[in-house]
C-alpha positions as CSV (number, residue, x, y, z in Angstrom):
1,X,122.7,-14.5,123.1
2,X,119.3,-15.2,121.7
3,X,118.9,-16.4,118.2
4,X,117.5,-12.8,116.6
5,X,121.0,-11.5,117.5
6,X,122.9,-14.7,116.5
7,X,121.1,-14.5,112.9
8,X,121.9,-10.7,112.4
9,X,125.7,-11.4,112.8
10,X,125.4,-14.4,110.7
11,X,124.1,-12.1,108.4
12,X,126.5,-9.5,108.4
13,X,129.4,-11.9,108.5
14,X,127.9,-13.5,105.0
15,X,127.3,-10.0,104.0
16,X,130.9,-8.8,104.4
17,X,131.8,-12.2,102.7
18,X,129.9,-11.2,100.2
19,X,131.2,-7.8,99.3
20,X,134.8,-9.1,99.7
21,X,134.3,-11.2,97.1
22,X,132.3,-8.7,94.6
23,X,128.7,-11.1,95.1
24,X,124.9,-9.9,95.9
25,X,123.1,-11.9,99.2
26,X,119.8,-12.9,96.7
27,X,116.6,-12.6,98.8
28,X,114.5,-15.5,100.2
29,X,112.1,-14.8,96.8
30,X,115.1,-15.2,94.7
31,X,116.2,-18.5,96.1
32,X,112.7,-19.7,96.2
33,X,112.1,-18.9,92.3
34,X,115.6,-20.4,91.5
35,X,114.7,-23.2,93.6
36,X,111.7,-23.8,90.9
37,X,114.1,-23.4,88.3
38,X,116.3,-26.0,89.2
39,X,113.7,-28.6,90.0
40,X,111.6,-29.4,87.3
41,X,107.9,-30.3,87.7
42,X,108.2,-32.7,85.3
43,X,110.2,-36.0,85.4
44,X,113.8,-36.0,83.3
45,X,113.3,-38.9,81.8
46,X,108.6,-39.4,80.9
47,X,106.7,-42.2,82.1
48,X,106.0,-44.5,79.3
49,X,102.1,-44.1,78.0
50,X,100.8,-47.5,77.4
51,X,101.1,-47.5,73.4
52,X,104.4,-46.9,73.8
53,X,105.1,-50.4,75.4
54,X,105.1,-53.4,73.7
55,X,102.4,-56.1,75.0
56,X,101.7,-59.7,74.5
57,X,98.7,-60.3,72.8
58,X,97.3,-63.5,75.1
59,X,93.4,-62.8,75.7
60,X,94.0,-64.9,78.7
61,X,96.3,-62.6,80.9
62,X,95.4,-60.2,83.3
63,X,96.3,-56.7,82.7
64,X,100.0,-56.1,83.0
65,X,100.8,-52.4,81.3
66,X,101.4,-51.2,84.7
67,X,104.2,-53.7,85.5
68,X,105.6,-53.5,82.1
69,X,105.4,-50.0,82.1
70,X,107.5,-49.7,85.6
71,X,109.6,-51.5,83.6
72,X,110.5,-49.7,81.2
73,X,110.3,-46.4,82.9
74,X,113.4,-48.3,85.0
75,X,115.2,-49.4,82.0
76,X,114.5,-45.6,80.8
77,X,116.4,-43.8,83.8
78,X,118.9,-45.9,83.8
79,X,119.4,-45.4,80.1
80,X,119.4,-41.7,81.0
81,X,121.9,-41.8,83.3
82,X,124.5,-43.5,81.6
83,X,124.5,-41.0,79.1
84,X,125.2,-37.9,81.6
85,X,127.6,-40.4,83.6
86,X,129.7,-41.2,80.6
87,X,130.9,-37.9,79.1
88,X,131.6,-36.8,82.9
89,X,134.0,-39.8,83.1
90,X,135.5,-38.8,80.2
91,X,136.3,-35.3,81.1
92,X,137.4,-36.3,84.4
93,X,139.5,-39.1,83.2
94,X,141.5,-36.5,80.5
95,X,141.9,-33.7,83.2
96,X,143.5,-35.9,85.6
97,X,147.0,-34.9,83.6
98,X,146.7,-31.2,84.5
99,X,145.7,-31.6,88.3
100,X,148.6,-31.4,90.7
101,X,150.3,-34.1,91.9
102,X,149.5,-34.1,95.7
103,X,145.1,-34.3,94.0
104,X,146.0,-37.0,91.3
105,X,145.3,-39.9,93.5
106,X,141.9,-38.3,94.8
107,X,140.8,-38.0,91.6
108,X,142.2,-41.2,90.2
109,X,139.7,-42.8,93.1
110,X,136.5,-40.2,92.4
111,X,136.7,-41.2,88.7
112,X,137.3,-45.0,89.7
113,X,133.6,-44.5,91.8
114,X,132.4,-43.0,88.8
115,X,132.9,-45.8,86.2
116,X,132.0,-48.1,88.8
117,X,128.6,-46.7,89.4
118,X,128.1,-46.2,85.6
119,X,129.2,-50.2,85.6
120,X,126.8,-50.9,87.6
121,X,124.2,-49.3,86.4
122,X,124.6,-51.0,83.3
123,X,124.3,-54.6,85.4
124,X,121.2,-53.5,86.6
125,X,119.7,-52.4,83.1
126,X,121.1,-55.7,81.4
127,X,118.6,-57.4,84.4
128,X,115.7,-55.1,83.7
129,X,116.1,-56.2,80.1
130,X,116.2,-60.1,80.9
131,X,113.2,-59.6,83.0
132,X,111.1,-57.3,80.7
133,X,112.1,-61.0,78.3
134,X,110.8,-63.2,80.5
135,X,108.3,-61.4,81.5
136,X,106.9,-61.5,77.9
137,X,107.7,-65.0,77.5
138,X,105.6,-66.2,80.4
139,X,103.2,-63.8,79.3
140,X,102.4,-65.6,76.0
141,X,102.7,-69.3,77.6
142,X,100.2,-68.0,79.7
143,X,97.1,-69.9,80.2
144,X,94.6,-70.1,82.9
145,X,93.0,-73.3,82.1
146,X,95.7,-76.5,82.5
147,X,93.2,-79.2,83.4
148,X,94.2,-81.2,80.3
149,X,95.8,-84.7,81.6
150,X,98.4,-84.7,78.8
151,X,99.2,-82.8,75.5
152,X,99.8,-84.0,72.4
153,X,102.5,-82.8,70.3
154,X,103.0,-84.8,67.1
155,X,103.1,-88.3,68.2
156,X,104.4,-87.6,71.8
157,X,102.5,-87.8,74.9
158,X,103.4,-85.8,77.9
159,X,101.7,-87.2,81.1
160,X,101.6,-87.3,84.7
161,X,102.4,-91.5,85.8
162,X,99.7,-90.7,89.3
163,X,97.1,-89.0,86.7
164,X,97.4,-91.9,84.2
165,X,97.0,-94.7,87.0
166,X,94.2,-92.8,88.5
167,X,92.1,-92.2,85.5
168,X,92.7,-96.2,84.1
169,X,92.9,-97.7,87.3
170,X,94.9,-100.2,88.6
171,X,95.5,-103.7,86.4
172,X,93.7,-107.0,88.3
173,X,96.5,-109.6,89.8
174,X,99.7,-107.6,89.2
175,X,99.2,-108.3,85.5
176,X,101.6,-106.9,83.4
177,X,99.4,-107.4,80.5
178,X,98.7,-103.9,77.8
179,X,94.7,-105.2,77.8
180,X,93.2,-102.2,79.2
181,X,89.9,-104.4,79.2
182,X,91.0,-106.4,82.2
183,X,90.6,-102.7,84.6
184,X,89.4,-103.1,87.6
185,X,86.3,-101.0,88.1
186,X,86.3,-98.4,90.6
């Protein structure tokens, strides 16, 4: 049989289907315009626009809104999917009483997967959360020029030992001696 006469029993099989069960076949233009219906053009859950993230003020950093803002678009859809996971969860979890019991263990598991992907979803946003943290806190620590041998805070000196020797030099004859006059010149 070739596939022309294949499709038209195909069709009227789904066609006597269909009037057995009191339904209209739609047409290929009604699927395609419910088709648009269903999927959106627009994201669920918007893009951040950069005023709507918070940045570190550090004149020193390169532009980051980009990274920050895949960042929070993450934390976003996550956000948004625990809140249509949830009430789902819920339902399912109460209607488990009413199902027979030959389906109670199937649906016992299906919600189990459920929870556990909403439970996981809710490691990964926790994550996203840290990161978007330290993210910002490198951010503002941030700066391009470290050629300073030592800072000072207070009266505490933080300094390499190599950087010290090599900018005082060694002492003359192992001298153990604090007289940074007795240097030997390099």
């Amino acid at each position: 049989m070739s596939d022309k006469t294949n499709e038209s029993r195909i069709n009227k099989i789904q066609q006597r289907v269909a009037d057995a069960l009191g339904m209209a076949i739609p047409s290929a233009a009604e699927l395609v315009e419910a088709e648009a219906e269903v999927i959106p053009e627009t994201p669920l859950v918007p893009i951040p626009a950069n005023n709507e993230l918070s940045l570190v003020k550090n004149p020193e950093l390169p532009p980051m809104t980009k990274e920050l803002g895949r960042l929070e678009h993450a934390l976003r859809q996550m956000e948004y999917m625990i809140e249509h996971i949830m009430p789902h969860a819920i339902d399912a979890l109460g209607g488990v009483a009413k199902i027979p019991a030959i389906y109670k263990a199937r649906a016992i598991e299906s919600n189990a997967k459920l929870l556990d992907v909403a439970r996981e979803i809710l490691v990964q946003k926790a994550d996203i959360q840290m990161k978007i943290i330290e993210l910002k806190m490198k951010m503002a620590a941030f700066t391009q020029n470290r050629t300073t041998v030592g800072d000072v805070t207070g009266n505490t000196f933080v300094f390499n030992r190599e950087e010290l020797i090599k900018t005082y030099g060694p002492v003359k004859n192992g001298d153990d001696d604090d007289d940074i006059s007795e240097r030997v010149e390099s």
